[in-house]
C-alpha atoms as one frame of an Amber mdcrd trajectory, in Angstrom:
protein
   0.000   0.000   0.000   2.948   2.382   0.469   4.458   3.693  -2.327   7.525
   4.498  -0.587   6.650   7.911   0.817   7.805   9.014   4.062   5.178  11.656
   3.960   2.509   9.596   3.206   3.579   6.911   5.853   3.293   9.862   8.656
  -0.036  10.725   6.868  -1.443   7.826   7.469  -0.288   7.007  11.233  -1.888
  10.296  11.952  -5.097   9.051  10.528  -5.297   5.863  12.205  -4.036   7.847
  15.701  -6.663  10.555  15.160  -9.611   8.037  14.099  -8.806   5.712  17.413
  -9.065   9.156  19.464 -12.377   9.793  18.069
């Protein structure tokens, strides 16, 4: 699922750590 971006990796911890706080 990663295409090999760092950004995107962060991106989408955030997500899942922001969706589990909701």
């Amino acid at each position: 699922v990663y295409t090999g971006l760092q950004p995107s990796f962060r991106f989408y911890s955030v997500e899942i750590e922001f969706d589990c706080s909701t």
